[in-house]
C-alpha positions in Angstrom: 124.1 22.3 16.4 122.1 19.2 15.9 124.2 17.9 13.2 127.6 18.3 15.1 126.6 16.2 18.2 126.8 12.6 16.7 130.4 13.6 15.9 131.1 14.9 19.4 129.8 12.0 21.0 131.9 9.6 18.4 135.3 11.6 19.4 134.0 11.6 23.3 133.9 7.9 22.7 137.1 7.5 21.0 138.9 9.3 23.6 137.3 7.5 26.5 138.8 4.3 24.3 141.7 5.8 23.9 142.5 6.5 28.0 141.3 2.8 28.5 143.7 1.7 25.8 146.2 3.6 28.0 145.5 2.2 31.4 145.7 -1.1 30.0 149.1 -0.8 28.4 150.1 0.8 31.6 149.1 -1.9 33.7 150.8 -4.6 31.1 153.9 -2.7 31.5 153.9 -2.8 35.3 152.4 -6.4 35.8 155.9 -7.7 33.0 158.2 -5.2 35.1 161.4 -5.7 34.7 162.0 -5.4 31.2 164.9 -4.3 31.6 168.0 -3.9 33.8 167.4 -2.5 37.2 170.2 -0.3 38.8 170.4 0.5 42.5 172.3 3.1 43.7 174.6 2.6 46.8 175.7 6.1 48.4 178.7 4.4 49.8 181.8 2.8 48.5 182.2 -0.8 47.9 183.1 -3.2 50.3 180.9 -2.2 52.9 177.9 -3.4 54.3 175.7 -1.5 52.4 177.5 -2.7 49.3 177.0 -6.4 50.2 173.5 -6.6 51.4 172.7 -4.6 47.5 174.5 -7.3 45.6 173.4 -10.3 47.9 169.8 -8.7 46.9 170.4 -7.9 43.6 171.7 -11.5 42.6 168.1 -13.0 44.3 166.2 -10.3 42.0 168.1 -11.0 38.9 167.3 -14.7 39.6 163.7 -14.4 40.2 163.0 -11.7 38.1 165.3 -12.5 35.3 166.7 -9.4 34.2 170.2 -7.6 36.2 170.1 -5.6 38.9 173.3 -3.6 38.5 174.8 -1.9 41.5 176.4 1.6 41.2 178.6 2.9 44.1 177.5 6.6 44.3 179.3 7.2 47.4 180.2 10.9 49.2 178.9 13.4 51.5 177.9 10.6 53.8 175.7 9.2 51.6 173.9 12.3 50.7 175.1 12.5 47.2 173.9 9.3 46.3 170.3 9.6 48.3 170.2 12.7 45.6 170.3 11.0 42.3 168.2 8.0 43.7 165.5 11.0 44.5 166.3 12.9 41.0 165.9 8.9 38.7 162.7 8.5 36.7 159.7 6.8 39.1 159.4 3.9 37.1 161.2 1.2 39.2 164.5 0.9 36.8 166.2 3.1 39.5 166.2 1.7 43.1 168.6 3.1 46.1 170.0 1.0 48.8 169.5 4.0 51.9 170.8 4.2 55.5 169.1 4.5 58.7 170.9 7.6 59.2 169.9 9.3 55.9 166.2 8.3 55.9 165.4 9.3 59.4 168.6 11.6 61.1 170.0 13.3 57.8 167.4 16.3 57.6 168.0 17.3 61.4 171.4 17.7 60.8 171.6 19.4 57.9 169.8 22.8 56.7 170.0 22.3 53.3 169.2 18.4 52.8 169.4 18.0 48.5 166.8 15.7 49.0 163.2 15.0 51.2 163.3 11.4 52.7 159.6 11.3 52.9 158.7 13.4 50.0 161.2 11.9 47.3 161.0 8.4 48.0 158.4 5.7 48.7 159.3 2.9 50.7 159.7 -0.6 49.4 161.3 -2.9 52.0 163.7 -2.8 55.4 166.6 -5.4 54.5 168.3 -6.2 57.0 169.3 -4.6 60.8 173.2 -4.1 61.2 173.8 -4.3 64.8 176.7 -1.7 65.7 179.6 -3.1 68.1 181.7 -0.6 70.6 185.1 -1.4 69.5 188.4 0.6 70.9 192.1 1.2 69.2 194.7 -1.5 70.4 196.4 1.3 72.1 193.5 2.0 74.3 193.6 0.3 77.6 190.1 -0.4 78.3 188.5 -3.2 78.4 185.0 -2.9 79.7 182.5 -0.1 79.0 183.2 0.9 82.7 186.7 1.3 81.8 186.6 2.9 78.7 184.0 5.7 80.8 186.7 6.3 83.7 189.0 6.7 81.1 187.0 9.6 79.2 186.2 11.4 82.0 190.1 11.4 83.4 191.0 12.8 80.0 188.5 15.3 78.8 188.3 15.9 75.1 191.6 13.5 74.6 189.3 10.6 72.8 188.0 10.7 69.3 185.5 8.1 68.3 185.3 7.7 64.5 181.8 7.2 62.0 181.3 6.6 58.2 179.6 10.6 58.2 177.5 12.2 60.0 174.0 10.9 60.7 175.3 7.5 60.5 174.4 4.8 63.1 177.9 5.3 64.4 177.6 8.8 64.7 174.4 9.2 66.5 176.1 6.1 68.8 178.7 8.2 70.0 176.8 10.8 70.7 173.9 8.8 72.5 176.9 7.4 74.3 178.6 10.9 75.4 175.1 12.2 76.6 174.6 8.7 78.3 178.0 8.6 80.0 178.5 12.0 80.7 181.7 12.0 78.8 183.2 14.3 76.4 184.6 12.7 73.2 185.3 14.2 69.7 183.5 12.8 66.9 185.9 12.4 63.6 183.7 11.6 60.4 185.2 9.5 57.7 184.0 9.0 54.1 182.7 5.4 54.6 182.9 2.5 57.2 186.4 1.0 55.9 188.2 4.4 56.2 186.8 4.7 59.6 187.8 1.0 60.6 191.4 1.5 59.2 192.1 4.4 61.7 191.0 2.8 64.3 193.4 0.1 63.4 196.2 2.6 62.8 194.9 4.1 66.6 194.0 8.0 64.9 190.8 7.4 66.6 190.3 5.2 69.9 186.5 4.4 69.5 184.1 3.3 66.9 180.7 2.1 66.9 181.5 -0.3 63.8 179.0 -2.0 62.2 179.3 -5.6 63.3 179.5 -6.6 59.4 182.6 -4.9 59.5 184.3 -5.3 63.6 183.8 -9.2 63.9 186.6 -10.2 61.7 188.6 -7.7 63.6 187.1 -8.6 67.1 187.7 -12.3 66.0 191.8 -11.6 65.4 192.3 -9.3 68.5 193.4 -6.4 66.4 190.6 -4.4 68.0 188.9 -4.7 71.3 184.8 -4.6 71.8 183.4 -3.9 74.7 179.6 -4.3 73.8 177.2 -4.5 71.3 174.6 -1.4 70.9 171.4 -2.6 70.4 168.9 -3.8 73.0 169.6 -7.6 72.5 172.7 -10.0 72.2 173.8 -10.9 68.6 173.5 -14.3 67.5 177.2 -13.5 65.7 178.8 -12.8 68.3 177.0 -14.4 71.6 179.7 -13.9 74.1 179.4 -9.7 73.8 177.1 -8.5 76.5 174.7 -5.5 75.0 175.6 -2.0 76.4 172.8 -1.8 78.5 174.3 -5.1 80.2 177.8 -3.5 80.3 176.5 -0.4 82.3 174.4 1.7 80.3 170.6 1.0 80.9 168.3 1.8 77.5 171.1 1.9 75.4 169.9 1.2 71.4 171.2 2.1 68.5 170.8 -0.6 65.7 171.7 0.8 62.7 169.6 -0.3 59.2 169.9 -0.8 55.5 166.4 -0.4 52.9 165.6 -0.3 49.5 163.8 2.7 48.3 162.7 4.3 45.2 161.5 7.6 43.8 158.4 9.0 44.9 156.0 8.5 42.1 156.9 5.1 41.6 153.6 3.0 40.3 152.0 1.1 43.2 152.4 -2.4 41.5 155.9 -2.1 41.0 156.8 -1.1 44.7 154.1 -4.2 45.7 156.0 -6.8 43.3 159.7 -5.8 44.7 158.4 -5.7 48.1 157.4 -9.4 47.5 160.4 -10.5 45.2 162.3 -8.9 48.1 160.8 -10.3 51.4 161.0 -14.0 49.5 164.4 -13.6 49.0 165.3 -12.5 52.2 163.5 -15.2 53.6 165.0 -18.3 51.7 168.2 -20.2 53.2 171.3 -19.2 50.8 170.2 -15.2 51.5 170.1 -15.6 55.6 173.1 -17.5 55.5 174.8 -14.9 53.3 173.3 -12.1 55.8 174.7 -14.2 58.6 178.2 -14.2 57.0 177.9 -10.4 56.8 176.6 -10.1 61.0 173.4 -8.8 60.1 170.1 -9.9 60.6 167.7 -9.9 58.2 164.1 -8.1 58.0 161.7 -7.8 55.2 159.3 -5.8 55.9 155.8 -4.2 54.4 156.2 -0.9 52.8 153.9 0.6 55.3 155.4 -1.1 58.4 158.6 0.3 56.9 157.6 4.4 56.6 156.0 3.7 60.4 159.6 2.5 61.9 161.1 5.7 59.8 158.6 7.9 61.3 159.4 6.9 64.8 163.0 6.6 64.5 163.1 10.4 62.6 161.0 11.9 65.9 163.2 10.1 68.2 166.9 11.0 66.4 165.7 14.5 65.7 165.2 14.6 69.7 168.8 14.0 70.3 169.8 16.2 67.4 168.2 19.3 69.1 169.7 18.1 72.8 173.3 18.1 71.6 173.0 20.5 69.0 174.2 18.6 66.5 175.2 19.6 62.3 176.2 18.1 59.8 177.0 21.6 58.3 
């Protein structure tokens, strides 16, 4: 026994070496993260406002961080198929997801059999911007206040259909905020992403959609389609002249839809802390806020824990209404 020690102690030493050597290549490997291309995944098609507010990001990252941040459309499902590879990637910040409101905080109270855990698979990097959602009504629909549009519903029961990019999206829980608020009864019609749901609108299939303002101004702004308020709590600096809904008749009405980056739980600490400073930079300097602008959104950047507090809040307050109107999204 005496004559074996010595050796133990040399390999006890070697190993403790060995785990420092290890640590310190791990920490090199974060602190020169990227080394590669990034890819986020966005669970929606392009052209949307999801899409845009990833590539306006992206381009700031690959600039400051100077390697590509690629965007792949992973859209279906309302976003749910996407929100599921993002959770499946390897935790070592080369996979990033652009997520919704809806599927971070609404998603797993409407559906029994969520493919993913929006607390459990992903840690939170950074809010990007608020996306204000606009009431906007069918040419064919002759409304043209909120008050209107209400006497209308009520005189013809179950004869409206208000359109949304999938369930649990901002749009969705809008209308339904709305039909609870207004005592009305209107039918909800899903579509696979916000320009399907704008074009039936346009075609009149549906009469009323709570579009996202990135995608109703031009619209507003040409008189193809008519808006009769904005849904969050204050006016939008896009569009000034629309009162809110609360100002159009409906007292406490909110429903401000969102856009974050996430990534997969497990992700190492330094990388979420670097994005979540590349990101709130970027979104801070003048060519990305005028960029957010042109898309009607406004722009946020946010801590990672001030980010899982507003999810936490908004999840209690969505699952609330879920329950009320017993609603699925299966």
């Amino acid at each position: 026994m005496p004559t074996s020690a010595p050796s133990f102690r040399v390999l006890t030493l070697f190993g403790v070496l060995a785990l420092g050597s290890s640590a310190v290549q791990l920490d090199a490997a974060q602190s020169e993260y990227p080394t590669k291309p990034v890819h986020i995944l966005v669970p929606f098609p392009p052209g949307g406002p999801a899409d845009g507010l990833a590539r306006i990001v992206g381009d700031k990252l690959s600039q400051s961080l100077g390697q590509s941040f690629v965007i792949d459309n992973k859209p279906g499902a309302g976003g749910n198929i996407g929100m599921e590879q993002g959770a499946k990637a390897p935790p070592d910040g080369y996979t990033l997801t652009l997520a919704a409101a809806g599927n971070l905080t609404i998603a797993p109270s409407l559906y029994s059999k969520l493919p993913y855990d929006p607390v459990k698979d992903y840690v939170p990097i950074s809010v990007l911007a608020n996306v204000p959602n606009i009431l906007i009504t069918a040419p064919t629909v002759p409304a043209r206040t909120l008050r209107d549009l209400i006497t209308l519903a009520k005189a013809r029961p179950g004869t409206l259909n208000f359109a949304s990019p999938g369930n649990g999206s901002g749009a969705h829980l809008a209308g339904e905020l709305f039909k609870s608020m207004a005592g009305v009864d209107i039918v909800h019609v899903p579509f696979n992403g916000v320009g399907p749901a704008m074009n039936a609108i346009l075609a009149g299939e549906v009469q009323i959609f709570f579009a996202q303002s990135s995608a109703a101004l031009p619209y507003i702004r040409t008189g193809k389609v008519t808006a009769l308020g904005v849904a969050s709590a204050r006016r939008i600096a896009s569009a000034p002249e629309l009162p809110t809904m609360a100002e159009a008749g409906l007292p406490d009405f909110d429903v401000t839809s969102w856009y974050a980056l996430v990534a997969p739980a497990g992700t190492p600490s330094a990388i979420v802390e670097k994005l979540n400073a590349e990101i709130v930079k970027a979104i801070s300097s003048a060519d990305v806020r005028e960029r957010f602008t042109g898309l009607g959104v406004e722009p946020v950047g946010n801590t990672p824990s001030e980010f899982a507090a507003m999810q936490k809040s908004e999840a209690a307050r969505w699952a609330k209404l879920a329950k009320e109107a017993n609603l699925r999204g299966d």
